[in-house]
mmCIF file of the N, C-alpha and C atoms, coordinates in Angstrom:
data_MODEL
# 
_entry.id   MODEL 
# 
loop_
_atom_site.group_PDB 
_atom_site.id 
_atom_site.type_symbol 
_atom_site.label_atom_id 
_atom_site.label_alt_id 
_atom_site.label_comp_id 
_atom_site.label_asym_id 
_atom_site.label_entity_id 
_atom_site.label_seq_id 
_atom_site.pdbx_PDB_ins_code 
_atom_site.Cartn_x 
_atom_site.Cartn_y 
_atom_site.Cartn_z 
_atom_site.occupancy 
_atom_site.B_iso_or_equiv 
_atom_site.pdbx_formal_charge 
_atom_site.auth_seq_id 
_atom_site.auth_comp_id 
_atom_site.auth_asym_id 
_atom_site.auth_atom_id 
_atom_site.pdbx_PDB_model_num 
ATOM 1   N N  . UNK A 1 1  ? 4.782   8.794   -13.350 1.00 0.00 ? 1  UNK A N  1 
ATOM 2   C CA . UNK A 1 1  ? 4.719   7.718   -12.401 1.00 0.00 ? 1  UNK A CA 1 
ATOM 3   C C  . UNK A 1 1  ? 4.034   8.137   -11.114 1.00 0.00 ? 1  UNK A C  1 
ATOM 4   N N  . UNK A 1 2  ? 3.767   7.517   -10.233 1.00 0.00 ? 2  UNK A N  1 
ATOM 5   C CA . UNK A 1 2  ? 3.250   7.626   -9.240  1.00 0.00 ? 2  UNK A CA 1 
ATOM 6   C C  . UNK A 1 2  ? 3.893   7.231   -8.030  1.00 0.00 ? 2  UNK A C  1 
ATOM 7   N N  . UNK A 1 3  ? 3.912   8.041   -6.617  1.00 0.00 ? 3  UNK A N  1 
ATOM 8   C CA . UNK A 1 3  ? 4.981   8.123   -5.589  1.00 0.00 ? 3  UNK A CA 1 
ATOM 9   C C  . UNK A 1 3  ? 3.792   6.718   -4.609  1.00 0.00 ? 3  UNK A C  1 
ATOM 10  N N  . UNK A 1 4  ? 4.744   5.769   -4.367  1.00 0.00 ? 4  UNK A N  1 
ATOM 11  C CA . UNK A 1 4  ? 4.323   4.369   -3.261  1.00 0.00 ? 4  UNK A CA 1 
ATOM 12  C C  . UNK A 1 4  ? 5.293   4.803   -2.133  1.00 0.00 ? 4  UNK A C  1 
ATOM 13  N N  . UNK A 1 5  ? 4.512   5.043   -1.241  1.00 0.00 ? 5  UNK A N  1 
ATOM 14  C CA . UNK A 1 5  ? 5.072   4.672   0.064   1.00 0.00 ? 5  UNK A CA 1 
ATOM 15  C C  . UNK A 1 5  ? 5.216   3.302   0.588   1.00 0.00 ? 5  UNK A C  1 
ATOM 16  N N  . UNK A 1 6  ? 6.713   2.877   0.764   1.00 0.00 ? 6  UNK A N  1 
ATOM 17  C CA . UNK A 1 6  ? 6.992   1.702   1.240   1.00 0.00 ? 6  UNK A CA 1 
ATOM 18  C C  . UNK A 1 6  ? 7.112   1.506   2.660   1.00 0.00 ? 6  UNK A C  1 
ATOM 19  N N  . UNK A 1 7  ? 6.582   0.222   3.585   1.00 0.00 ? 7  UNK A N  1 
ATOM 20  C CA . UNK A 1 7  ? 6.440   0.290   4.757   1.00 0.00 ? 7  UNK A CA 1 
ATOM 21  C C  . UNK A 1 7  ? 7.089   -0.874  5.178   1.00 0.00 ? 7  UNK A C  1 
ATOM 22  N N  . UNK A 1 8  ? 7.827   -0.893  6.295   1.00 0.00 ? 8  UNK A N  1 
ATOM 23  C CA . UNK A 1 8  ? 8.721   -1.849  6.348   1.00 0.00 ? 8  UNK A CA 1 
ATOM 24  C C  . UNK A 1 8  ? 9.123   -1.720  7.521   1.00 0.00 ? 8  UNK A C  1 
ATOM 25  N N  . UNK A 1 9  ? 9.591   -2.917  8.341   1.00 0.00 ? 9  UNK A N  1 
ATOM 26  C CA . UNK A 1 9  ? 9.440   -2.339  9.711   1.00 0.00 ? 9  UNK A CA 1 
ATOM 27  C C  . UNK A 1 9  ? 11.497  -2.407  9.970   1.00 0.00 ? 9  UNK A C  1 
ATOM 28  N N  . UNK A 1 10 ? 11.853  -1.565  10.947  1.00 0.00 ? 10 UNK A N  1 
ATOM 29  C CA . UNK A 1 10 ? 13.077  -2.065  11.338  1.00 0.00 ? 10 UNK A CA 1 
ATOM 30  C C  . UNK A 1 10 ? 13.593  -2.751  11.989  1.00 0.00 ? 10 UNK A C  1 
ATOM 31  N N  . UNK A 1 11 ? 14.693  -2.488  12.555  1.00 0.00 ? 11 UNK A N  1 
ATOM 32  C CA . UNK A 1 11 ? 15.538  -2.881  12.970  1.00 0.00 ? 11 UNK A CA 1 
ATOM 33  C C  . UNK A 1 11 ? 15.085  -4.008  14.439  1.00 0.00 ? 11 UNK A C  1 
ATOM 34  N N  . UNK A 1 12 ? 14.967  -5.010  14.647  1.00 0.00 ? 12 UNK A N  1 
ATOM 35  C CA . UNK A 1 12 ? 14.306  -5.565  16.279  1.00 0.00 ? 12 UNK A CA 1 
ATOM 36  C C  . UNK A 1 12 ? 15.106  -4.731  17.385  1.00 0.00 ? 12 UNK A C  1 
ATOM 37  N N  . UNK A 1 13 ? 14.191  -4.344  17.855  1.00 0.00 ? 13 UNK A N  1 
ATOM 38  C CA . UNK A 1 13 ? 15.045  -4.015  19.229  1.00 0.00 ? 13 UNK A CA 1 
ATOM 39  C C  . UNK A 1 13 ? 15.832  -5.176  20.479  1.00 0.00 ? 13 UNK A C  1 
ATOM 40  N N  . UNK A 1 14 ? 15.011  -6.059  19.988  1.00 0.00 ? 14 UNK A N  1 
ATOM 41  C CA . UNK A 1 14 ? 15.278  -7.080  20.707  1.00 0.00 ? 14 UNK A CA 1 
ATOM 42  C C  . UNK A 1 14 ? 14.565  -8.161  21.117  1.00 0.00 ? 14 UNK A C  1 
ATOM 43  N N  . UNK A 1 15 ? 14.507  -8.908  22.004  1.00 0.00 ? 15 UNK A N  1 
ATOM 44  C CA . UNK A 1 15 ? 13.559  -10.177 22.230  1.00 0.00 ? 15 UNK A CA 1 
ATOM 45  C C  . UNK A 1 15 ? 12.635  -10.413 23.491  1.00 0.00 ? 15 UNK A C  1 
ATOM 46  N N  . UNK A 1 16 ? 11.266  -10.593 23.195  1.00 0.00 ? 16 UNK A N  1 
ATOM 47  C CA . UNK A 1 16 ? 10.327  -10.860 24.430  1.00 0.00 ? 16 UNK A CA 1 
ATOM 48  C C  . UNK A 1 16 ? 11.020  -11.761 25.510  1.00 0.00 ? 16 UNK A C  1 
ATOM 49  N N  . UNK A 1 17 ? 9.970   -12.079 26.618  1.00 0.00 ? 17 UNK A N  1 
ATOM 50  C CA . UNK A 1 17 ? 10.757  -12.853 27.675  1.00 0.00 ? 17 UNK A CA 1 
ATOM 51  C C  . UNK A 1 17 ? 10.233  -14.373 26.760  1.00 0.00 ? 17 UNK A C  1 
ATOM 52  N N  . UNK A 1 18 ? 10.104  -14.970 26.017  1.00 0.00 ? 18 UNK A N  1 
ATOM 53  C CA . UNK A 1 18 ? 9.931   -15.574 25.313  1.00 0.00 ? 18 UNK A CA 1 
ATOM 54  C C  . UNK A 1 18 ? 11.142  -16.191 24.176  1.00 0.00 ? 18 UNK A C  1 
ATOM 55  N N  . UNK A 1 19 ? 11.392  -15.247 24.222  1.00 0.00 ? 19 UNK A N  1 
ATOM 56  C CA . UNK A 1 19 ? 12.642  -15.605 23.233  1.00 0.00 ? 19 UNK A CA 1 
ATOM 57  C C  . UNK A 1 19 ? 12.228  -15.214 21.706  1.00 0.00 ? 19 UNK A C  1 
ATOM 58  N N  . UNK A 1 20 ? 11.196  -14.462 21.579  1.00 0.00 ? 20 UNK A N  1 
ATOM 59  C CA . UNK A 1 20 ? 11.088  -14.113 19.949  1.00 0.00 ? 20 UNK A CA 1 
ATOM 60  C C  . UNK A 1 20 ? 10.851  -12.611 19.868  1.00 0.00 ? 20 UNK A C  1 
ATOM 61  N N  . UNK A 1 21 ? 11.914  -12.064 18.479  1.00 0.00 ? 21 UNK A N  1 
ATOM 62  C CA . UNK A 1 21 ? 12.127  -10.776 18.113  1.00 0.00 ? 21 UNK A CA 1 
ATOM 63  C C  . UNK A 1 21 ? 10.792  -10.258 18.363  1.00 0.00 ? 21 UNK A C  1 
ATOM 64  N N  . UNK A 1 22 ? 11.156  -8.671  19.100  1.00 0.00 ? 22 UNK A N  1 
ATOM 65  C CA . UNK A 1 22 ? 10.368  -7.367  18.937  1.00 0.00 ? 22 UNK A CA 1 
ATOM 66  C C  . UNK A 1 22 ? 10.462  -6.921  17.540  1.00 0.00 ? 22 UNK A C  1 
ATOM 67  N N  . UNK A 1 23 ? 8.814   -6.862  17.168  1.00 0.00 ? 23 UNK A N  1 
ATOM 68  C CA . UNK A 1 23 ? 8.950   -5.682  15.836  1.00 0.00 ? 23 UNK A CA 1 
ATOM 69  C C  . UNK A 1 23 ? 9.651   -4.566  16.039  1.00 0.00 ? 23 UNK A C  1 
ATOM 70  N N  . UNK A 1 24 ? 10.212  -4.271  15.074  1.00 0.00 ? 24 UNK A N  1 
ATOM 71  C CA . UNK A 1 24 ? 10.885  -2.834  15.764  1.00 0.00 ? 24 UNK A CA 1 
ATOM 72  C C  . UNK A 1 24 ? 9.925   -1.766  14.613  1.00 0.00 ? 24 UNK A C  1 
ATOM 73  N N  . UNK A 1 25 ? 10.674  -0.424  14.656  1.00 0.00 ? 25 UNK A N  1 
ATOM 74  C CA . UNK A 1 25 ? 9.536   0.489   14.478  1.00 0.00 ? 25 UNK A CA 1 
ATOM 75  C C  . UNK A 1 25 ? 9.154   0.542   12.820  1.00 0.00 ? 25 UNK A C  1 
ATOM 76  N N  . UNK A 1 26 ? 8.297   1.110   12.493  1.00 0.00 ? 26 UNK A N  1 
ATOM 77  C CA . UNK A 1 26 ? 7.776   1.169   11.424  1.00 0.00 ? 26 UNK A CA 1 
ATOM 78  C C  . UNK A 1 26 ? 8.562   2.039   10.580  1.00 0.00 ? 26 UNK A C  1 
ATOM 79  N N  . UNK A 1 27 ? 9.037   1.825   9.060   1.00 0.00 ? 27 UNK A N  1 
ATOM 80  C CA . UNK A 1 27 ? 10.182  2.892   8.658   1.00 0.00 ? 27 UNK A CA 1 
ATOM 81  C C  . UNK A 1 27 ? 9.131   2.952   7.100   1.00 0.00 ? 27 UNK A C  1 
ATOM 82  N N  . UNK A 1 28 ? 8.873   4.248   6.890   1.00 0.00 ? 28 UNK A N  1 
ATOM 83  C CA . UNK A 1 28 ? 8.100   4.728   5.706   1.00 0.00 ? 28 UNK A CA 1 
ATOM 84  C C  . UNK A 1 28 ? 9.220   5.327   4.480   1.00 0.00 ? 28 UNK A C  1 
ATOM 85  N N  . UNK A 1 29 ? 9.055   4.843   3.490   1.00 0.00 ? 29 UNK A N  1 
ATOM 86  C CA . UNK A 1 29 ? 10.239  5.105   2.627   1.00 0.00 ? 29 UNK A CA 1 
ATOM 87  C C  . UNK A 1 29 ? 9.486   5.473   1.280   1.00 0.00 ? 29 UNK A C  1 
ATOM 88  N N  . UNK A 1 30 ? 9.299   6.339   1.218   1.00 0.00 ? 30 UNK A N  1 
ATOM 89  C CA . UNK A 1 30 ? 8.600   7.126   -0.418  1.00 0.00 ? 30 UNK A CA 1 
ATOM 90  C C  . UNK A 1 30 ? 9.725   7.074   -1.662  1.00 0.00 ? 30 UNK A C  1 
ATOM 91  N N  . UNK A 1 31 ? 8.625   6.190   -2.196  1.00 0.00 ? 31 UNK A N  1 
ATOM 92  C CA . UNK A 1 31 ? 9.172   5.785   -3.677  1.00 0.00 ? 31 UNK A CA 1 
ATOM 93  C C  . UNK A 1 31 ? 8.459   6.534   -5.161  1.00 0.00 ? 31 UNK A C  1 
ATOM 94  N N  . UNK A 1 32 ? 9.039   7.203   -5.883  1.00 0.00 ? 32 UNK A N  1 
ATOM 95  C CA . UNK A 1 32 ? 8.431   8.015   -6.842  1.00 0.00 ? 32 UNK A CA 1 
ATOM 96  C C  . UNK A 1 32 ? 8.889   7.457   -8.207  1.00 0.00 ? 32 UNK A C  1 
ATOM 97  N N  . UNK A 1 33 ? 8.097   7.242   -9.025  1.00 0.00 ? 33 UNK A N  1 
ATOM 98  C CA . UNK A 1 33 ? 8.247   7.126   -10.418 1.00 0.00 ? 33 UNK A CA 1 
ATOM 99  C C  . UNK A 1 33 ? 7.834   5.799   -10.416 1.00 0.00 ? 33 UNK A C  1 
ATOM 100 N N  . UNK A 1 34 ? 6.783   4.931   -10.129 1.00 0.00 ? 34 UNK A N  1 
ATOM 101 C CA . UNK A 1 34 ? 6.438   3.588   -10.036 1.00 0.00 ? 34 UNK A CA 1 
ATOM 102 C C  . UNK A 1 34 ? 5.093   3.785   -10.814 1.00 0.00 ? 34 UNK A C  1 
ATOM 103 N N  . UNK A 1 35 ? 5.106   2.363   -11.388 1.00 0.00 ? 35 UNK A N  1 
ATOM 104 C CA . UNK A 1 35 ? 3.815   2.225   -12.222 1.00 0.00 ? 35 UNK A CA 1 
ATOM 105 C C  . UNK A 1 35 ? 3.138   1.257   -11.140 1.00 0.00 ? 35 UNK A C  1 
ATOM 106 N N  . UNK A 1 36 ? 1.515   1.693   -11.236 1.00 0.00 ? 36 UNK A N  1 
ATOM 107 C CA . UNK A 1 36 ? 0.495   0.496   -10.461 1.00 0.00 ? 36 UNK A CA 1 
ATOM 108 C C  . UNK A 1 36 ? -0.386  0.193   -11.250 1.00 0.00 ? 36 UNK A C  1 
ATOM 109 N N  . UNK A 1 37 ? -0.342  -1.298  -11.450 1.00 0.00 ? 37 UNK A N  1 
ATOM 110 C CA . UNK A 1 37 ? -1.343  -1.304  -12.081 1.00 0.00 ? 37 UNK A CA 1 
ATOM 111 C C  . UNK A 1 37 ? -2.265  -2.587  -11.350 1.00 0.00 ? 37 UNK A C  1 
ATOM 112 N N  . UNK A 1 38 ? -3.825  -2.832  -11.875 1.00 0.00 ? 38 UNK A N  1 
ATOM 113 C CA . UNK A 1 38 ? -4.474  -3.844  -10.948 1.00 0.00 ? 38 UNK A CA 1 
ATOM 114 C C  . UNK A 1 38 ? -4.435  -5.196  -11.581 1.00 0.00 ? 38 UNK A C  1 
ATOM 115 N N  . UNK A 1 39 ? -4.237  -5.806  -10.467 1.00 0.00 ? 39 UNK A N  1 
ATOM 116 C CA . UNK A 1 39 ? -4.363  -7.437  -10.592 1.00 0.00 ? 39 UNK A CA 1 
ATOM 117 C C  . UNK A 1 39 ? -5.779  -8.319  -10.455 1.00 0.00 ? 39 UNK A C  1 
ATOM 118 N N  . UNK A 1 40 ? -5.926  -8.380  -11.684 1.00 0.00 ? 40 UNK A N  1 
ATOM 119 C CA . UNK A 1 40 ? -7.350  -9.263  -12.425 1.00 0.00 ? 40 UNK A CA 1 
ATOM 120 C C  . UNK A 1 40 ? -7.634  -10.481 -12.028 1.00 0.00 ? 40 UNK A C  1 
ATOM 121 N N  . UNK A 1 41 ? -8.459  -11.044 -11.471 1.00 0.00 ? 41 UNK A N  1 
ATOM 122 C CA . UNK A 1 41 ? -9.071  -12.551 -11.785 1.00 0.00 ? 41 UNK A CA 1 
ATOM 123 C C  . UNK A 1 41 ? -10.400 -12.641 -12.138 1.00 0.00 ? 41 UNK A C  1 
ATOM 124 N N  . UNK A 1 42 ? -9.785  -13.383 -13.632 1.00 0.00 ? 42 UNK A N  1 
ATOM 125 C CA . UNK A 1 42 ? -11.444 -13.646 -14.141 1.00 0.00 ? 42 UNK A CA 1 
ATOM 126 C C  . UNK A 1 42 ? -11.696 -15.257 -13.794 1.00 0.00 ? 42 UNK A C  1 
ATOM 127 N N  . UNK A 1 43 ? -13.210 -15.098 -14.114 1.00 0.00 ? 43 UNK A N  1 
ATOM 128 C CA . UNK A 1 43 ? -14.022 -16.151 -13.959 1.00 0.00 ? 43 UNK A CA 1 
ATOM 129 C C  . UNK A 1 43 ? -13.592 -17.226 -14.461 1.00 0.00 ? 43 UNK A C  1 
ATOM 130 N N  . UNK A 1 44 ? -14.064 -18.574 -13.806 1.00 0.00 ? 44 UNK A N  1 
ATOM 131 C CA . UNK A 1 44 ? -14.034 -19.464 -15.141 1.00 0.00 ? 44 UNK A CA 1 
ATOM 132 C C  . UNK A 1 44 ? -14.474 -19.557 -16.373 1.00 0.00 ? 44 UNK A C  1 
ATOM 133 N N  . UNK A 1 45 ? -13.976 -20.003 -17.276 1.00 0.00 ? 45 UNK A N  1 
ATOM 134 C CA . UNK A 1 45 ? -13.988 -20.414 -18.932 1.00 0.00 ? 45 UNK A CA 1 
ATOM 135 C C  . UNK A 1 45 ? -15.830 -21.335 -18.907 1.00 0.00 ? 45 UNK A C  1 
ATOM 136 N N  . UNK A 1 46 ? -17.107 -20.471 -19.243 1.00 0.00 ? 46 UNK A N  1 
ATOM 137 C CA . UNK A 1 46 ? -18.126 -21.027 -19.525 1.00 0.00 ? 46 UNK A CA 1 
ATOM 138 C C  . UNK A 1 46 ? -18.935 -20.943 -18.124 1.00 0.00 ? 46 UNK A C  1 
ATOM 139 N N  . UNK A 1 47 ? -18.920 -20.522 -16.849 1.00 0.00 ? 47 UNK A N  1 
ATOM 140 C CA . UNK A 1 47 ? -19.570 -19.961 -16.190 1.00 0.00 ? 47 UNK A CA 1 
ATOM 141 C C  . UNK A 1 47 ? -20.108 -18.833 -16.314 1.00 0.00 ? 47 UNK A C  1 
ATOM 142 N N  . UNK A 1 48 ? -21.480 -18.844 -15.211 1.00 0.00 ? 48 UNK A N  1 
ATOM 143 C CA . UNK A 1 48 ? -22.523 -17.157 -15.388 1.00 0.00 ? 48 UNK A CA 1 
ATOM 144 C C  . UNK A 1 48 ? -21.510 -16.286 -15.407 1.00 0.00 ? 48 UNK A C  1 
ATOM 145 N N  . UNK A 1 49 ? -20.393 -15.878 -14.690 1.00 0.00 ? 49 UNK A N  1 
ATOM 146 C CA . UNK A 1 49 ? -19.870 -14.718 -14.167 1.00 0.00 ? 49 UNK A CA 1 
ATOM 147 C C  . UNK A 1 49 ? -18.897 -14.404 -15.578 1.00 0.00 ? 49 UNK A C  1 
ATOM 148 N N  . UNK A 1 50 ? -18.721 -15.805 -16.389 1.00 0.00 ? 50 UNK A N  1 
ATOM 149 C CA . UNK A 1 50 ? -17.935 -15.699 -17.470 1.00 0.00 ? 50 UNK A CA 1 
ATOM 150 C C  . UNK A 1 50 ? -18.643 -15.050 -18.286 1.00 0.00 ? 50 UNK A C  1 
ATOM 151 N N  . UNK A 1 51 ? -20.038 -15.589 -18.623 1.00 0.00 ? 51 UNK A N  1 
ATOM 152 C CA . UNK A 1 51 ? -20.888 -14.719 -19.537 1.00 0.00 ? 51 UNK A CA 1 
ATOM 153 C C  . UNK A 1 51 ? -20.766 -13.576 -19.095 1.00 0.00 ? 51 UNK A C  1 
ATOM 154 N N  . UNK A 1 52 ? -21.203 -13.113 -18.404 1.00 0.00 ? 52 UNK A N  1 
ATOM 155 C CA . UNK A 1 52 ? -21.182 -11.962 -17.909 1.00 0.00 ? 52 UNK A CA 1 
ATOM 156 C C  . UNK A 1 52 ? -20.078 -11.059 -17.990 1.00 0.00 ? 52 UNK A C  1 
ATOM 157 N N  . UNK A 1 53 ? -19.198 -11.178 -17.941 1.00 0.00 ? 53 UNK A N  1 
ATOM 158 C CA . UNK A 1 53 ? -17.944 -10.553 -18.539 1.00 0.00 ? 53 UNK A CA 1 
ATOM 159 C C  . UNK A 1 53 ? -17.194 -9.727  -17.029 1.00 0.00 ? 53 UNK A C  1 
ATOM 160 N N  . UNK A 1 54 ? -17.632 -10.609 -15.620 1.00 0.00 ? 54 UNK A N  1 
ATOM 161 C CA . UNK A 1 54 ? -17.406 -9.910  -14.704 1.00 0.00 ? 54 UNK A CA 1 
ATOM 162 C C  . UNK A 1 54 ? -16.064 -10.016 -14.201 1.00 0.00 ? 54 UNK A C  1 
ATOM 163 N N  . UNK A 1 55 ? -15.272 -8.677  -13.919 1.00 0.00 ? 55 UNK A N  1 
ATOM 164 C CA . UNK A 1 55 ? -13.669 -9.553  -13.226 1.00 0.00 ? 55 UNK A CA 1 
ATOM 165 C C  . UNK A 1 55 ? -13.309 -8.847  -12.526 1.00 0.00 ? 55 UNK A C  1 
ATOM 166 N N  . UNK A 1 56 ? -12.672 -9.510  -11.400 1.00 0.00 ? 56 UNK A N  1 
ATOM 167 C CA . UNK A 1 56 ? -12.625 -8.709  -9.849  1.00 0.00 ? 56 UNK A CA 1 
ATOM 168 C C  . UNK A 1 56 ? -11.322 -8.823  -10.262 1.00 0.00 ? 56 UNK A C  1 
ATOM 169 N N  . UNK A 1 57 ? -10.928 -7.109  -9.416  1.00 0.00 ? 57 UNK A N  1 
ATOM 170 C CA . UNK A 1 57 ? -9.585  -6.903  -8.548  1.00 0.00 ? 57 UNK A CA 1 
ATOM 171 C C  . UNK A 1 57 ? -8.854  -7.512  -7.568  1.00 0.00 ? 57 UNK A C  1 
ATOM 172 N N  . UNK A 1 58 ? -7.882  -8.196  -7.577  1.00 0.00 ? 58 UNK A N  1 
ATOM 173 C CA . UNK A 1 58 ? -7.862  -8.592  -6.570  1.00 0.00 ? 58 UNK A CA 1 
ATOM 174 C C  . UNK A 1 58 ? -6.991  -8.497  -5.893  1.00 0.00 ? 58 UNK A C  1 
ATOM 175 N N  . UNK A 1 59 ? -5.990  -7.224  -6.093  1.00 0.00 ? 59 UNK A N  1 
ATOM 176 C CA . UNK A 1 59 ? -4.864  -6.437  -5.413  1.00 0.00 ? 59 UNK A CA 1 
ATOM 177 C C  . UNK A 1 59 ? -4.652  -5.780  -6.591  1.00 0.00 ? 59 UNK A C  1 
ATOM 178 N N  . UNK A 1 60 ? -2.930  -5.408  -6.117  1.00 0.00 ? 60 UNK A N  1 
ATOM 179 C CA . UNK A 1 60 ? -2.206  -4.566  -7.147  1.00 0.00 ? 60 UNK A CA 1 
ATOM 180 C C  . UNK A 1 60 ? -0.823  -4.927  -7.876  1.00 0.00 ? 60 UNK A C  1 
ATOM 181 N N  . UNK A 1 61 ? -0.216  -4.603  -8.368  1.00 0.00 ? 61 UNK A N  1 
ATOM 182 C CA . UNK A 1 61 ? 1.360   -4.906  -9.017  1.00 0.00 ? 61 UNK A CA 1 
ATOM 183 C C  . UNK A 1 61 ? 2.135   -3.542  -8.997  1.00 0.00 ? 61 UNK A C  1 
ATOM 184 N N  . UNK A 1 62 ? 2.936   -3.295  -8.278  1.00 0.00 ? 62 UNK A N  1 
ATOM 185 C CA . UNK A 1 62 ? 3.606   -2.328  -8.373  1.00 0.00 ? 62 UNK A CA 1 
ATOM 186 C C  . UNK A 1 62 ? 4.977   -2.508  -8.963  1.00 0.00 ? 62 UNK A C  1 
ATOM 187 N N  . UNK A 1 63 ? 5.166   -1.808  -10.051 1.00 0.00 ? 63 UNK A N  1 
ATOM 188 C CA . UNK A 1 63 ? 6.548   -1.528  -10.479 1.00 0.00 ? 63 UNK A CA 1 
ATOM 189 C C  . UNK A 1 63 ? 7.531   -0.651  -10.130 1.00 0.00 ? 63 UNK A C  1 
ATOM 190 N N  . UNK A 1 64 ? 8.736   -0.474  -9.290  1.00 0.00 ? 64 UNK A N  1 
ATOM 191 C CA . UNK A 1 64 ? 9.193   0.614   -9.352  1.00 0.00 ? 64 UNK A CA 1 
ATOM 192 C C  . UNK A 1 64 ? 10.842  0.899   -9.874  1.00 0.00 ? 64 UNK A C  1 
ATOM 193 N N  . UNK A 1 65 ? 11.150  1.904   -9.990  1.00 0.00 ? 65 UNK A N  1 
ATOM 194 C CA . UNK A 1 65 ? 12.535  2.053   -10.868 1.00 0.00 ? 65 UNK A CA 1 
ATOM 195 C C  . UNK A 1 65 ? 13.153  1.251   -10.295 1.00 0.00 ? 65 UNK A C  1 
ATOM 196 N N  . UNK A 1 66 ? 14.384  1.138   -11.449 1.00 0.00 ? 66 UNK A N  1 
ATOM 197 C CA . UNK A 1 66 ? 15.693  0.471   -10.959 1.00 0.00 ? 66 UNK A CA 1 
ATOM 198 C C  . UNK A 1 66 ? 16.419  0.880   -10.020 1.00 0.00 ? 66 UNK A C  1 
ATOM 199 N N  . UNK A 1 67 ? 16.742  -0.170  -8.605  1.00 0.00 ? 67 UNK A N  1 
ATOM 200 C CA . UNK A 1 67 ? 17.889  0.497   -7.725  1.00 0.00 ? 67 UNK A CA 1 
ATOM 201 C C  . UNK A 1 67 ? 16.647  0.917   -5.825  1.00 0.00 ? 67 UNK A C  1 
ATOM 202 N N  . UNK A 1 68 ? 15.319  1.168   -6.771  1.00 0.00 ? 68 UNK A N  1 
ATOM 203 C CA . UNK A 1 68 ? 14.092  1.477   -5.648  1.00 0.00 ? 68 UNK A CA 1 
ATOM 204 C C  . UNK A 1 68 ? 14.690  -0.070  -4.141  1.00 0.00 ? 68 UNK A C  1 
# 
């Protein structure tokens, strides 16, 4: 598997003079034993790009263990 670092922010510290939550800090949490694999979109059904056999990435899917 492969180790994903998860990013996630914490806790608010609290609130602008505005009245809406502070991001609070950034918390990095390494996750090991996850599968990635890429997320496909193909062309339409009978377009050039269909002939063509072209298909973009267009993110990812991450799996990770039970309990992650």
């Amino acid at each position: 598997g492969e180790t994903v670092v998860r990013l996630r922010r914490g806790e608010s510290p609290g609130r602008d003079p505005r009245g809406q939550p502070i991001p609070g800090p950034r918390v990095e949490t390494n996750m090991p034993g996850c599968v990635v694999t890429p997320r496909a979109e193909t062309p339409a059904v009978g377009g050039p790009e269909q002939t063509g056999r072209d298909t973009v990435i267009v993110g990812y899917t991450v799996y990770t263990p039970s309990g992650s």
